[in-house]
KOLLOMAR-89610 format. One record per residue (C-alpha): x, y, z; residue in one letter. Coordinates in steps of 0.02 Angstrom, whole numbers, plus 32768, in hexadecimal, padded with zeros to 4 digits. Each point is the difference from the previous one (the first is absolute). Layout:
KOLLOMAR-89610
XYZA ...
This chain:
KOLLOMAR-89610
35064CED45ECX 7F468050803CX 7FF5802F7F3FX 80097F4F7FC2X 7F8E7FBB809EX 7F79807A7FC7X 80217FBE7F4FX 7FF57F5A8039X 7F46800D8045X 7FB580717F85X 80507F6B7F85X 7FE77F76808DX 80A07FD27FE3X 804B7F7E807AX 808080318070X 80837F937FB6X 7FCE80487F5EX 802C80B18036X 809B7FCF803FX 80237FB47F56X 7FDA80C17FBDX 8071804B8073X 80937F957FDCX 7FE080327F3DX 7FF780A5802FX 809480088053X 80667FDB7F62X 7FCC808C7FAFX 804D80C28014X 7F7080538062X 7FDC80BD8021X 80488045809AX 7F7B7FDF8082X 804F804D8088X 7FA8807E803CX 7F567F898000X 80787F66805BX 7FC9801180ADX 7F4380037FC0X 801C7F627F9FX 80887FA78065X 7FDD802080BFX 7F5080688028X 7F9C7F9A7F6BX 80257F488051X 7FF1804F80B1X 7F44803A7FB5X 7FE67F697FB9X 802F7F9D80B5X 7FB88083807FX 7F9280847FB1X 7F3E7FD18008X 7FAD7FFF7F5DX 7FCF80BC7FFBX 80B9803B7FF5X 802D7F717F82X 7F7A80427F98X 802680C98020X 80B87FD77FFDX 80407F727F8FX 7FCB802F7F4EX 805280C3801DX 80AC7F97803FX 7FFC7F717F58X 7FCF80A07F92X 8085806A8049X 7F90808B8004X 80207FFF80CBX 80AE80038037X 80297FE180A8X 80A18002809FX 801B7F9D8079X 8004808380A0X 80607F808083X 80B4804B8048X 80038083806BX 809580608058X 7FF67F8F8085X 7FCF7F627F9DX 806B7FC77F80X 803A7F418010X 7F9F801280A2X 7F47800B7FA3X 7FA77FE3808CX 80368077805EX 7F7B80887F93X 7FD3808C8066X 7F7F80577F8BX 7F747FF98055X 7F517FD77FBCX 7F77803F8085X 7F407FBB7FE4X 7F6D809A7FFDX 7F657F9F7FD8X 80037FD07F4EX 80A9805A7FDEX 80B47FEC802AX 807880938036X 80AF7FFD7FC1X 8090803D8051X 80C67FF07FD4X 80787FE67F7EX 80477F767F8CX 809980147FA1X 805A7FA57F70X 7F527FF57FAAX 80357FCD7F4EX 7F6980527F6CX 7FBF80648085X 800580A27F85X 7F967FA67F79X 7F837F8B8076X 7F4C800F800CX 80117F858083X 80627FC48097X 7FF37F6C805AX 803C801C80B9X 80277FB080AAX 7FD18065809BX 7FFC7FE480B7X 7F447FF18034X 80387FC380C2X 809980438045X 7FD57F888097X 80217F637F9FX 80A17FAA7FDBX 804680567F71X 7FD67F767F8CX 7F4D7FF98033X 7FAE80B68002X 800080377F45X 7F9F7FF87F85X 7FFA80147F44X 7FBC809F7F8EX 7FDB80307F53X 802780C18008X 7FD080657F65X 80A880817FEFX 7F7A808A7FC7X 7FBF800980ADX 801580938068X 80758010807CX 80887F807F85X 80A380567FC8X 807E7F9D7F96X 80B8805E800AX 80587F977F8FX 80C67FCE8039X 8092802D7F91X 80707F527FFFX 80CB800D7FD1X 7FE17FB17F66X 7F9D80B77FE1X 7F687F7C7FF0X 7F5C8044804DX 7F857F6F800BX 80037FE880B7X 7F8A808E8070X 7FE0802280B4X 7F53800A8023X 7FB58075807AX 7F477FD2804AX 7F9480708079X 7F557FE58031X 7FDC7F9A7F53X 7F4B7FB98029X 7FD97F6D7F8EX 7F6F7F877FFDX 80007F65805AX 7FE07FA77F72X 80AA80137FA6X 80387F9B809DX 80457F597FC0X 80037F758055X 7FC0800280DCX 8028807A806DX 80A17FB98054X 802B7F997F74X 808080807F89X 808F7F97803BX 7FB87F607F9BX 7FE480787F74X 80A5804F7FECX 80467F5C8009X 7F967FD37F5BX 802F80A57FA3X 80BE7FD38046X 80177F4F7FC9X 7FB2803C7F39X 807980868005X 808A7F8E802AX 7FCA7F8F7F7EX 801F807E7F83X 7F59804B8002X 802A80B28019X 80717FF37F5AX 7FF8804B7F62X 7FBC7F577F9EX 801C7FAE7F71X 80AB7FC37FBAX 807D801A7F82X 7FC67FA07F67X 80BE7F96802DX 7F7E7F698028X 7FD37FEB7F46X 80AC80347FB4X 7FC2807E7FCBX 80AE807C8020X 807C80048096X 7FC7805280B0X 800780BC7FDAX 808D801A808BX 806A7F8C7FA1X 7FDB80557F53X 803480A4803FX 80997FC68064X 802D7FB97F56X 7FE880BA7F98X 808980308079X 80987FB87FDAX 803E7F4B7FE0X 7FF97F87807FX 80947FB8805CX 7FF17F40803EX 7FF5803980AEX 7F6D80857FD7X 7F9F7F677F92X 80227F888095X 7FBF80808062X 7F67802A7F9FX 7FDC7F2F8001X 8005800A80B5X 7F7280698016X 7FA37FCD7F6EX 800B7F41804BX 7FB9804880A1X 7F7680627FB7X 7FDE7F667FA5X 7FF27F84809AX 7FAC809A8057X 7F6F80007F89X 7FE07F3E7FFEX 8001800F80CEX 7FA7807D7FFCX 7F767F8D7F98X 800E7F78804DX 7FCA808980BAX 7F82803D7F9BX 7FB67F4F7FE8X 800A7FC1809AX 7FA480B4803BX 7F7F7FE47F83X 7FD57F4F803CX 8004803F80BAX 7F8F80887FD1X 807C80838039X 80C7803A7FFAX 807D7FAE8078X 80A38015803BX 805E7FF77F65X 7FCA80837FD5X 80888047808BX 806C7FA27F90X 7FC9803A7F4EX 801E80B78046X 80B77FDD8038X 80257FB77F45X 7FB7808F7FACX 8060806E8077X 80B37FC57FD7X 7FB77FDA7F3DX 7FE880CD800AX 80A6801B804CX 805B7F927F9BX 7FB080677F48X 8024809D804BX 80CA7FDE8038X 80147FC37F4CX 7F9480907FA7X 8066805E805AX 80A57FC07FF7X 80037FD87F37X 7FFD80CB7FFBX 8098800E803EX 803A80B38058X 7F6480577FBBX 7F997F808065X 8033807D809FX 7FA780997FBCX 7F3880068000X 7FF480007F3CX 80647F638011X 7FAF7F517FACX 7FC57F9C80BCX 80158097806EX 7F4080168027X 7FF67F298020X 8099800E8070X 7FBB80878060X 7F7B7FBB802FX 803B7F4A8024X 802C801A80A7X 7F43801D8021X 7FD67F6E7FC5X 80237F8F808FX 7F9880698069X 7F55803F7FA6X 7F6D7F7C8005X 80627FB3809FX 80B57FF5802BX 806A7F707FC0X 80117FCE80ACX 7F3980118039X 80077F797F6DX 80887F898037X 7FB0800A80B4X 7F527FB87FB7X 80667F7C7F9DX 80597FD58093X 7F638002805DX 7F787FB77F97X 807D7F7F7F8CX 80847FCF8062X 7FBA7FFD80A9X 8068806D8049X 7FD3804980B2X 7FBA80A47FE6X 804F809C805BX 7FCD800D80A3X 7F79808C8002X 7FC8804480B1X 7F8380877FAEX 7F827F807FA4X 7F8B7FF0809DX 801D80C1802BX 7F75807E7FF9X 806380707F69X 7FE180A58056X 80907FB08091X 80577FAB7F8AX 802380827F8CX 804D8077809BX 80817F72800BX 7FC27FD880B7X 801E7F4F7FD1X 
């Protein structure tokens, strides 16, 4: 995590040596960290690969210290699964930028000092090829957050309304052009796990059972079927977490996140689904009203397989990128966007 790097060099600590920290850390119960996640999980290593040295040193310390939260301002209407297909529009005036659209789904938008955001710098590029990356400060004028009521009567997630926002140029990371390569850094970290809350459950160290298993177990007794059940998803979570590692490691020698991380995001998926069906279910009828044990968990499972990418925009890249798979066929990639985007392919 962009914490422990920092650590590491104020301590000149070797890299294996921080990863030794982070596994320890890990053991332990941890705070909830999740409104600073995307800080620490996704914009810090995206900093640490693309910002120039002036924004590590302006943004880094505020993100480790958690006295700077930040969102990640990516979908839009119009750009879900289909990232690339941004239409907010970023428009150069000397030493300033004009912004222009709207994102939605923006998770901590409410509470952010900071966004980082992908917007469409050259509608006359391929899709892929004319955007570029932005550090927006949510404070500016002409930002509006409108946060987004969810059926789990959760409020996290906001729309995010932009006019005429001028920003500096130098809260531009990474080249003009160049967003795509970006987003695909804050992406694969997020997939990884890095827009999670941190930290585990202090199970590592045997130190008490998961706490969804504790309070399945204040419920009622436990049939055979509901403890075979319970081992199920345990196992997986188990196997989950030592893949998850072992990605982790492999990242950390390649200097950045893979493909499994596609694959990490799928297990934690169906590890989420699998908690909330039996939190649910060991509640018996009352599990069907909103004060029931699980209710909230099962409510929002369903959305699960689609924030942070859709379970199949993930099997697609493991297809793609693992297996070898031919990739869809994909007659827009060499398309200026602004003909593209009218479906005149």
């Amino acid at each position: 995590m962009v914490e422990n790097i920092l650590h590491r060099r104020s301590l000149d600590a070797s890299a294996s040596q921080n990863a030794l920290i982070g596994r320890v850390l890990r053991e332990y119960i941890v705070p909830d960290l999740y409104p600073f996640a995307i800080g620490l999980g996704m914009v810090g290593p995206a900093l640490l690969a693309h910002g120039t040295v002036e924004q590590q040193e302006e943004w880094l310390r505020p993100i480790a210290s958690g006295t700077a939260v930040w969102c990640q301002m990516f979908s839009e209407p119009e750009a879900g699964s289909d990232l690339a297909n941004v239409a907010l529009s970023a428009r150069q005036d000397g030493e300033e930028w004009l912004i222009e659209g709207q994102k939605t789904w923006t998770s901590r938008a409410m509470w952010a000092d900071w966004a980082i955001c992908l917007a469409r710098t050259d509608p006359n590029q391929p899709k892929h090829k004319g955007l570029t990356m932005f550090a927006i400060p949510m404070e500016a004028s002409g930002v509006e957050v409108r946060p987004l009521m969810q059926m789990n009567r959760d409020a996290h997630f906001s729309e995010v309304f932009i006019s005429n926002a001028r920003i500096s140029d130098k809260w531009r990371i990474g080249e003009i052009g160049e967003g795509w390569r970006v987003a695909m850094t804050v992406l694969a970290h997020e997939r990884a796990g890095g827009g999670s809350r941190g930290g585990g459950d202090g199970s590592a160290r045997g130190s008490q059972l998961p706490s969804w298993i504790a309070d399945i177990q204040t419920l009622n007794d436990l049939s055979s079927i509901q403890r075979e059940d319970i081992s199920a998803v345990y196992s997986h979570d188990t196997v989950s977490r030592w893949t998850s590692q072992r990605a982790a490691d492999e990242a950390r020698v390649s200097g950045a996140p893979g493909p499994a991380g596609s694959g990490a995001k799928l297990r934690t998926v169906r590890s989420y689904k699998g908690r909330a069906r039996l939190s649910n279910l060991s509640a018996g009828a009352h599990g069907m009203l909103e004060s029931g044990h699980g209710y909230i968990e099962v409510m929002t499972a369903p959305s699960m397989s689609i924030r942070g990418g859709t379970d199949e925009i993930q099997r697609n890249i493991l297809g793609e990128r693992v297996l070898g798979l031919p990739g869809e066929p994909r007659l827009d990639r060499e398309a200026p966007w602004n003909e593209s985007r009218k479906g005149l392919l």
